[in-house]
C-alpha positions as CSV (number, residue, x, y, z in Angstrom):
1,X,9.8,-28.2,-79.1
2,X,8.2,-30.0,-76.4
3,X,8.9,-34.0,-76.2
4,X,5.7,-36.1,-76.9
5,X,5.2,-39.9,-76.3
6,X,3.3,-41.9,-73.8
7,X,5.6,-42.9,-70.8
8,X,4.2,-46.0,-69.1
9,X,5.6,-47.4,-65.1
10,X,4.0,-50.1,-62.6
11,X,4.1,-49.4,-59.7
12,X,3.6,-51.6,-56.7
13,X,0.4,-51.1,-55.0
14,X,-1.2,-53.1,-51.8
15,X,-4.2,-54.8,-52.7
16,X,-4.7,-56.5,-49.1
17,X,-3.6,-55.2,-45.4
18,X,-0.8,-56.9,-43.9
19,X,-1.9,-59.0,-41.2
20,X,-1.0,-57.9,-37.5
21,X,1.6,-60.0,-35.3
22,X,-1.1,-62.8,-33.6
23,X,1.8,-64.6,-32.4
24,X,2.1,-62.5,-29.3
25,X,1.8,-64.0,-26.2
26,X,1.4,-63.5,-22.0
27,X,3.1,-65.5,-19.9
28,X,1.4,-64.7,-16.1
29,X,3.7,-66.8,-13.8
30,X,3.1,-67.1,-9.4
31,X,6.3,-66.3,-8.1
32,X,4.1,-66.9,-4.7
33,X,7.2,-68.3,-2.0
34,X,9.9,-66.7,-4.2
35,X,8.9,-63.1,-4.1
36,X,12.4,-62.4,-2.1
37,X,14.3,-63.7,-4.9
38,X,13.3,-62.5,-7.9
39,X,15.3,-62.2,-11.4
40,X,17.5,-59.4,-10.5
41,X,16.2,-57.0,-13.5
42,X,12.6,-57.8,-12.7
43,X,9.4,-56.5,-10.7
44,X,6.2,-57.7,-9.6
45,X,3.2,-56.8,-11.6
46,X,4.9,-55.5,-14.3
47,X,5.7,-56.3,-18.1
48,X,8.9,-57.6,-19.8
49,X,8.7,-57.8,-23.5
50,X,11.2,-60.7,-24.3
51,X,11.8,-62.4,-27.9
52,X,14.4,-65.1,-26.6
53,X,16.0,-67.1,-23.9
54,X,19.1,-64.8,-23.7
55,X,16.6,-61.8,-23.8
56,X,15.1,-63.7,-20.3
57,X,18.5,-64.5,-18.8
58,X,19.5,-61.0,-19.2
59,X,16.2,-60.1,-16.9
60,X,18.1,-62.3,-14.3
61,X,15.5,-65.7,-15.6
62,X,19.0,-68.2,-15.3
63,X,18.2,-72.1,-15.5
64,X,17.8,-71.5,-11.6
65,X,14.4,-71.0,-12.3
66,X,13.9,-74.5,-13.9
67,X,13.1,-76.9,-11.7
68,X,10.1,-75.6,-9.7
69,X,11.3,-76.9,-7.1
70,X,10.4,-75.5,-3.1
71,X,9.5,-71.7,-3.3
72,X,10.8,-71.8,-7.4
73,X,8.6,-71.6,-10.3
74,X,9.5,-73.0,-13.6
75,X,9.7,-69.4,-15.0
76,X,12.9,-70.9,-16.8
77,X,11.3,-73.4,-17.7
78,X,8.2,-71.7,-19.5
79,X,10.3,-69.4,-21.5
80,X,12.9,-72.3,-22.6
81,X,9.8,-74.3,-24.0
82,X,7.9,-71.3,-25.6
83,X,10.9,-70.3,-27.6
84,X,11.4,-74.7,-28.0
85,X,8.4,-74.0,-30.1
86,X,8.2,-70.5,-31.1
87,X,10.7,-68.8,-33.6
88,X,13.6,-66.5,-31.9
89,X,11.8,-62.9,-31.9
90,X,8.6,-64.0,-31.3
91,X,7.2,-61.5,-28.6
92,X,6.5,-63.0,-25.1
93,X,5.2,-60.8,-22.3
94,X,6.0,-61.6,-18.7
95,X,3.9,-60.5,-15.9
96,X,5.2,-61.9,-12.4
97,X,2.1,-62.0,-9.8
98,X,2.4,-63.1,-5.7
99,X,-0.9,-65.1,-5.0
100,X,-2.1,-65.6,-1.3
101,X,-4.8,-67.0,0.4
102,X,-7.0,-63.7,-0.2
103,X,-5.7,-62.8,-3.8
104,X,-5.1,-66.1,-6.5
105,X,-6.2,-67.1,-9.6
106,X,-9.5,-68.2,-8.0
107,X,-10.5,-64.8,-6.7
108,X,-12.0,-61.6,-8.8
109,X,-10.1,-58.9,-7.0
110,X,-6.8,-60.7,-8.8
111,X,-8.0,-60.3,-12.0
112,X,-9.1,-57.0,-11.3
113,X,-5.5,-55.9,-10.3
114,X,-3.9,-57.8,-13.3
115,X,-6.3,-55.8,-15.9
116,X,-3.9,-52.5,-15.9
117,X,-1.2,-54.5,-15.7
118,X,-2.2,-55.9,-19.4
119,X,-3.3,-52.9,-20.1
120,X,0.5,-51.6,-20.0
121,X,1.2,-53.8,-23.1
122,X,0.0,-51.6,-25.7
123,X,1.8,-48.4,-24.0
124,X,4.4,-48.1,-26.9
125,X,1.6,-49.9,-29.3
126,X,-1.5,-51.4,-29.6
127,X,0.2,-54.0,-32.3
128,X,1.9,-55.2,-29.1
129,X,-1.4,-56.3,-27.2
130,X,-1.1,-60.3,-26.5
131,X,-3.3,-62.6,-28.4
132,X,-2.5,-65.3,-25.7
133,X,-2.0,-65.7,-21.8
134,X,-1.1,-68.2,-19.9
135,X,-1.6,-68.5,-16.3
136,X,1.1,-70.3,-14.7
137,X,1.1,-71.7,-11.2
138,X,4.1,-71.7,-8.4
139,X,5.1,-74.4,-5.7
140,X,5.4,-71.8,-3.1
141,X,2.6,-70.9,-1.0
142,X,0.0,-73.2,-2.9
143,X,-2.4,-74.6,-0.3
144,X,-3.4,-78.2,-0.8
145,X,-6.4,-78.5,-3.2
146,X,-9.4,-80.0,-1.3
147,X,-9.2,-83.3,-2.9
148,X,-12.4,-84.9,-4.3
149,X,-14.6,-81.8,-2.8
150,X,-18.3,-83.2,-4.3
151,X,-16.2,-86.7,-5.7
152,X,-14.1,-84.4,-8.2
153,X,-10.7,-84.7,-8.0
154,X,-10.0,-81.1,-9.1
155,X,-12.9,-79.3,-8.2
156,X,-10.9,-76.0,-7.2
157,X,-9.9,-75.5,-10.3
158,X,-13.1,-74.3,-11.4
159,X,-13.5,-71.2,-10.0
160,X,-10.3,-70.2,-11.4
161,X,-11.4,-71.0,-15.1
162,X,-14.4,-68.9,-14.2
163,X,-12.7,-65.9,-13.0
164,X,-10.3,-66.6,-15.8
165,X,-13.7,-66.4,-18.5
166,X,-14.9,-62.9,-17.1
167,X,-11.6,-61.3,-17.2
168,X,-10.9,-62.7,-21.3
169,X,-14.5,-61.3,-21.6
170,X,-14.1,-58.1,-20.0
171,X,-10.4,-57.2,-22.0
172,X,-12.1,-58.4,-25.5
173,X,-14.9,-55.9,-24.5
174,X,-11.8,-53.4,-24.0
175,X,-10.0,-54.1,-27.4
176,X,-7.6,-56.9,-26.1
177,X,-8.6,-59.8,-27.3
178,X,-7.1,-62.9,-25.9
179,X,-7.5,-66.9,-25.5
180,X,-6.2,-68.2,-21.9
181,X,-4.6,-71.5,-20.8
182,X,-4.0,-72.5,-17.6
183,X,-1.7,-74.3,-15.2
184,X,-4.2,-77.5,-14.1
185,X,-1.4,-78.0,-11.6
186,X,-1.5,-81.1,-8.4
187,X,-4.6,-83.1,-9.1
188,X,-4.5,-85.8,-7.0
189,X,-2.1,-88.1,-7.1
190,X,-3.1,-90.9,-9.3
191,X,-5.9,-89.4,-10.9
192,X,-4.4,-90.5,-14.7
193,X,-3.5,-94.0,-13.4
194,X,-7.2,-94.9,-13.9
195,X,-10.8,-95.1,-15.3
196,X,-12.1,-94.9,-11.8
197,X,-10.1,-91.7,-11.0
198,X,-10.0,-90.4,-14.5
199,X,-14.4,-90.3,-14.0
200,X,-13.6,-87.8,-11.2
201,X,-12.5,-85.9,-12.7
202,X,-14.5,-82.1,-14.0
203,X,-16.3,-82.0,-17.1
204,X,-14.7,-79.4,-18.9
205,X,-16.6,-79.9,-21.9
206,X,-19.9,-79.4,-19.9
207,X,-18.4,-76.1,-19.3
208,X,-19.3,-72.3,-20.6
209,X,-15.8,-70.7,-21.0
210,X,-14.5,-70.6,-24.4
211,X,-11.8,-68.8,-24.0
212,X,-10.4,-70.8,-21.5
213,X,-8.2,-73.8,-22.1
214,X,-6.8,-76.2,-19.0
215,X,-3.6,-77.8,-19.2
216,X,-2.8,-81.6,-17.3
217,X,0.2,-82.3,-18.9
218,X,4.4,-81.0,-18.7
219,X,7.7,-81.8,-19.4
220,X,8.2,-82.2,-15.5
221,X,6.9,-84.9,-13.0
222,X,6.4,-82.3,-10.4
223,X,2.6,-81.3,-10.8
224,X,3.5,-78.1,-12.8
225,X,1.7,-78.5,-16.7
226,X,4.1,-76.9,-19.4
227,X,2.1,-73.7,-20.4
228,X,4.8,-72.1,-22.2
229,X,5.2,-74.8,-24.9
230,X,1.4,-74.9,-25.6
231,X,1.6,-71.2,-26.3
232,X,4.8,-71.7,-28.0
233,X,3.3,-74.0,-30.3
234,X,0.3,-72.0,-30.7
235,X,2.5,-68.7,-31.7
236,X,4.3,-71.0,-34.1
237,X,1.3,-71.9,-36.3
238,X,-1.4,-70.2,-38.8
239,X,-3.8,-68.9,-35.9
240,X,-6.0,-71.9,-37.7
241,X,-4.0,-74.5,-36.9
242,X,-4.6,-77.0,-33.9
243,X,-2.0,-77.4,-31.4
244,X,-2.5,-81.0,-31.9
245,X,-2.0,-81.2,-36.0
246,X,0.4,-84.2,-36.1
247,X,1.6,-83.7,-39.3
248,X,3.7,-80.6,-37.9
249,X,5.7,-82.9,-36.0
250,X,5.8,-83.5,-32.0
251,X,5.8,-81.3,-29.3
252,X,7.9,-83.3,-26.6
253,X,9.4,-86.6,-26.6
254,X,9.0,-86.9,-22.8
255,X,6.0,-85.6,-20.7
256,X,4.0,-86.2,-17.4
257,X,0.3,-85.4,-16.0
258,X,-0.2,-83.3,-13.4
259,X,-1.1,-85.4,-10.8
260,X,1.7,-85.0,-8.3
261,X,1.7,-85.6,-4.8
262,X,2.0,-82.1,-3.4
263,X,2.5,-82.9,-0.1
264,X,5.9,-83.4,-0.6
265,X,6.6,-81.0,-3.0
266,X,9.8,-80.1,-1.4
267,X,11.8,-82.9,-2.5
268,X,10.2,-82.9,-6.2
269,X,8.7,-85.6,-6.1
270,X,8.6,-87.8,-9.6
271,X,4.9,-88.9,-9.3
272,X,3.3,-87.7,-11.9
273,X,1.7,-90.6,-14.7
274,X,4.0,-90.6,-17.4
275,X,2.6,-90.0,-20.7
276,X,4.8,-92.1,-22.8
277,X,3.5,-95.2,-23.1
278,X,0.0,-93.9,-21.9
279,X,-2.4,-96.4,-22.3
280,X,-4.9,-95.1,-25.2
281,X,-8.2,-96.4,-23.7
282,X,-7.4,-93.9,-21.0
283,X,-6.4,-91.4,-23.1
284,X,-9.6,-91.7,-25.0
285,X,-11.4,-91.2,-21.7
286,X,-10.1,-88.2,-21.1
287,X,-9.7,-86.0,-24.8
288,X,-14.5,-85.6,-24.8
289,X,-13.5,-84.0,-21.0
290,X,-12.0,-80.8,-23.1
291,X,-8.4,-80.9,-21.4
292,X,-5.6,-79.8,-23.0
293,X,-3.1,-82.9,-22.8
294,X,-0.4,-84.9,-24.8
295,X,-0.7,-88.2,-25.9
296,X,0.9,-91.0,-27.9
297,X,0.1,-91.1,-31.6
298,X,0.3,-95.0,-32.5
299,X,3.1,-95.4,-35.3
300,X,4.5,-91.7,-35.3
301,X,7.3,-91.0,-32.9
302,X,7.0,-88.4,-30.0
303,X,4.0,-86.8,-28.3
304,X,1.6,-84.6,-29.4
305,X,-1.6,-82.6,-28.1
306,X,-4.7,-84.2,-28.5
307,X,-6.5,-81.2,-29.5
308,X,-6.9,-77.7,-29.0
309,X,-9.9,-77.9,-26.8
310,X,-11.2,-75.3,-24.3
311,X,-13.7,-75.7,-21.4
312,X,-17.0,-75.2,-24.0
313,X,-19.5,-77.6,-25.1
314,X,-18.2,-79.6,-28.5
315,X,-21.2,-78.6,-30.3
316,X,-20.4,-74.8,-29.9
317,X,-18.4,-73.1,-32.6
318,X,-15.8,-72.0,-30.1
319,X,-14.9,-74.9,-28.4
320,X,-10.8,-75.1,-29.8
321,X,-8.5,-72.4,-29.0
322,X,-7.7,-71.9,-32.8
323,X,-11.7,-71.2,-33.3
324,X,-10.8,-68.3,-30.7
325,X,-8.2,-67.1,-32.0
326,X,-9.8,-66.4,-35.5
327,X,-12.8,-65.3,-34.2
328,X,-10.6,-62.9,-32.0
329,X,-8.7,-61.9,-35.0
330,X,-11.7,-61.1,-37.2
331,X,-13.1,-58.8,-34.8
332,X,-9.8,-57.4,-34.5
333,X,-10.4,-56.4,-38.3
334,X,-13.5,-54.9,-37.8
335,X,-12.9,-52.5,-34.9
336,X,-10.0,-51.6,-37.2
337,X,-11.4,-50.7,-40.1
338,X,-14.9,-49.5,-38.5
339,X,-12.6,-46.8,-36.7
340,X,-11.7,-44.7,-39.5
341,X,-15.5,-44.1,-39.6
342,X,-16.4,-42.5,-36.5
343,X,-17.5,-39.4,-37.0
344,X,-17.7,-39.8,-40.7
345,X,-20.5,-38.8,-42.7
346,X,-22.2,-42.5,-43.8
347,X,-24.6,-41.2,-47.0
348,X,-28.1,-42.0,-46.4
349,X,-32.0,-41.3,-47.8
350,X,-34.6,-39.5,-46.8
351,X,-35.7,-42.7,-45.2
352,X,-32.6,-43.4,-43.5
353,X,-31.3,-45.8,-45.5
354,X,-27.4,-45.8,-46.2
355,X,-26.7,-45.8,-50.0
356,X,-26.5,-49.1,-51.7
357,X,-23.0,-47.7,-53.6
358,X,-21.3,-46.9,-50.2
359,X,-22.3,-50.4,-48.2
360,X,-20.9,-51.9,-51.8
361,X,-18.0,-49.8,-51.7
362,X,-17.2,-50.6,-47.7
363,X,-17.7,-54.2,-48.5
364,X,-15.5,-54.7,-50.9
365,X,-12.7,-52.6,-49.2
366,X,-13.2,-55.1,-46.2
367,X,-12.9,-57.6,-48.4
368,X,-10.2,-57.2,-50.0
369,X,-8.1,-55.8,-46.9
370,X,-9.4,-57.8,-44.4
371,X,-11.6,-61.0,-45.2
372,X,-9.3,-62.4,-48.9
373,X,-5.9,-62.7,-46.6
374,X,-7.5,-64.7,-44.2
375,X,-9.3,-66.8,-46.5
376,X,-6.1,-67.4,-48.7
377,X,-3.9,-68.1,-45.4
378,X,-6.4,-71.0,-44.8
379,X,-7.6,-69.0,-41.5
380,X,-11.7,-69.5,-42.5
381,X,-13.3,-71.1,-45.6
382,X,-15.4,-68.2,-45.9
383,X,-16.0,-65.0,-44.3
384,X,-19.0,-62.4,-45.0
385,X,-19.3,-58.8,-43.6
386,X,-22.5,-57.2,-44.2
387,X,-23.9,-53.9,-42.5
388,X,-26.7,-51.9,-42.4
389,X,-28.3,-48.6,-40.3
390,X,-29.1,-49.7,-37.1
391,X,-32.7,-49.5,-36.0
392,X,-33.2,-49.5,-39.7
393,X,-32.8,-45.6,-39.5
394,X,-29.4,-44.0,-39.9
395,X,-30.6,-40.6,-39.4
396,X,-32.5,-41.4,-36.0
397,X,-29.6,-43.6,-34.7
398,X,-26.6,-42.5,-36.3
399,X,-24.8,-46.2,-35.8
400,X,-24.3,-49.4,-38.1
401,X,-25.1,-52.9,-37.0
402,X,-22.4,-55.3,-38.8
403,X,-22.8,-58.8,-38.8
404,X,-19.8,-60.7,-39.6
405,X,-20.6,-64.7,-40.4
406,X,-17.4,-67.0,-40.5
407,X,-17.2,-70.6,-42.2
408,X,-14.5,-72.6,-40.1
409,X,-12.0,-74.5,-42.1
410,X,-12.2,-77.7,-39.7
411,X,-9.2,-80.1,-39.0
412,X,-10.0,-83.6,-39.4
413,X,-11.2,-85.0,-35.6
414,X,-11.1,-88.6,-36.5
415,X,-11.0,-90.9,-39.4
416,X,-13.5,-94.3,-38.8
417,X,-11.8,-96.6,-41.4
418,X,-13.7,-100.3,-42.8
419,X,-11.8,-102.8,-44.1
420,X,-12.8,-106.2,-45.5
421,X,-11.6,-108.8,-48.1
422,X,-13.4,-108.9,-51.3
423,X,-13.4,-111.2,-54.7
424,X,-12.9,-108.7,-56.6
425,X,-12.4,-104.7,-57.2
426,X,-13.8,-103.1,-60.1
């Protein structure tokens, strides 16, 4: 006799795709002047995964590596206030460089060089890649910036966010996808102090690199900005989130800009205008300029980033490294799933056309995997993939043309508050 019955189980399923590591970050730090003496386990132009301090001070990074003073960087430093932000096991590449006159963050054939090296990241894994490098600078062999070259105060800095730009675009066109900061390091001394010398200052917001972001501010007087903590914070946060969003509490309780007198650079000099205390007026002078910078927050207690911003027009969409980052991450999704179609058969017509029940089907399987998660994480109000036969013929092209729209989901920028006395409220 055989048993008979109905035998019922539920069983777990996924009904989403689990969201890759976007924390990941790239620490690129000048070790220009200290090249003799570098952590013991450590190279130059090579990789080192990390997920801690002790993880660095097992490289060789000790507090030595701190104050940036003479030939030192603040490599120390960096890593102490990435993982001051970031979670113990976040993932933190370092990559030490030697700049020289010839070869610096101001010159293509650096960037050219430094492409392989990133490259190396996604050796064991692609899930490894960096979503975010920072470009750090070094006390060592930095020439003197050409002070107010055209009446701006930091003028050489641009080429470097340029070069910086074309090598972001060039690795998203390669599959790693990134947002940059760098190290807006010895503006003029006094540049901060004023109005007069904060309108020398460059435009960044009149700029064309989105995927750039320029730091003036650290946790040091000594014209170094504090890169590591603004991707530490970054790292730390929903991808959507600003760097700046006060109500996730301060980010330092002590910083400076970075307009230290390099000259004597030896004896670290403590010349950098103190943010604390900062007066706002200036402050407000120089958040439309698109710099990365702390400030004081009247009422609340410590310091905190103004915004996000990178060197882009405010009007465009991608003028906040969070915009970036989601953008980034979106197209992240659709190389990822539009992979497991090459060489597929996509059914078509006689015309050319694909089938209206396989685009459904695709859609809603990007959808659900890709486009629902980061809409319920708060990453996008709204996302839309769509996709048809390129050329409007499948058969003759044999390629899709996808066009992906995101809605932003916006933090507030400012709040314009009225008040008045009345007789009466109803």
């Amino acid at each position: 006799m055989a048993t008979t019955g109905i035998h019922i189980s539920l069983k777990d399923t996924s009904i989403g795709s689990s969201q890759a590591d976007e924390s990941i970050s790239c620490l690129v730090v000048d070790m220009a002047g200290a090249e003799s003496n570098l952590p013991a386990e450590m190279e130059l132009n090579t990789p080192y995964m990390i997920t801690s301090v002790s993880a660095a001070e097992d490289l060789g990074i000790t507090s030595e590596w701190a104050s940036g003073n003479g030939a030192k960087t603040m490599l120390y430093q960096h890593i102490n206030e990435f993982y001051g932000a970031a979670s113990v096991g976040t993932k933190l590449w370092l990559i030490l460089v030697q700049t020289t006159a010839e070869n610096n963050f101001s010159t293509a054939n650096f960037y050219t060089a430094l492409q392989p090296i990133v490259f190396k990241t996604i050796s064991g894994s692609y899930k490894n890649r960096p979503r975010a490098i920072g470009f750090c600078q070094s006390k060592g062999t930095l020439p003197a910036p050409a002070y107010e070259e055209d009446g701006v105060n930091n003028k050489t800095d641009q080429e470097a966010l340029n070069q910086i730009q074309t090598f972001l675009t060039n690795m998203f066109e390669l599959g790693i996808r990134m947002v940059g900061v760098f190290d807006g390091a010895y503006i003029k001394q006094g540049t901060f102090s004023s109005a007069t010398e904060i309108a020398k200052l460059m435009d960044c917001a009149a700029m064309s690199y989105p995927n750039v972001a320029y730091c003036v501010t650290g946790s040091s007087p000594n014209g170094l900005s504090s890169v590591g903590r603004v991707l530490g914070v970054r790292a730390s946060r929903n991808i959507a989130a600003s760097i700046g969003n006060v109500s996730l509490g301060s980010v330092a309780t002590e910083e400076y800009f970075t307009d230290s007198d390099l000259a004597s650079v030896s004896s670290n000099p403590k010349t950098g205008t103190p943010v604390n205390g900062y007066d706002v007026t200036l402050a407000n002078l120089i958040a439309p300029l698109g710099y990365i910078f702390t400030r004081n927050r009247l009422g609340v207690e410590g310091l905190y980033y103004n915004d996000g911003a990178t060197c882009n027009a405010t009007t465009m969409a991608l003028n906040k490294i969070e915009r970036v980052a989601v953008g980034n991450s979106v197209c992240d999704d659709a190389q990822m799933f539009l992979t497991y179609y090459i060489n597929q058969n996509i059914p078509c017509d006689s015309s050319g056309q694909i089938l209206q029940a396989f685009k459904n089907s695709a859609i809603a399987e990007f959808t659900s995997q890709y486009i629902n998660p980061r809409v319920n994480a708060g990453q996008a109000s709204a996302i839309d993939f769509d996709f048809k036969a390129k050329d409007d013929n499948y058969i003759q092209s044999e390629a899709l043309e996808v066009t992906i729209r995101i809605v932003p989901n916006p933090a507030m920028r400012e709040a314009f508050v009225t008040t008045f006395f009345v007789t009466s409220i109803s």
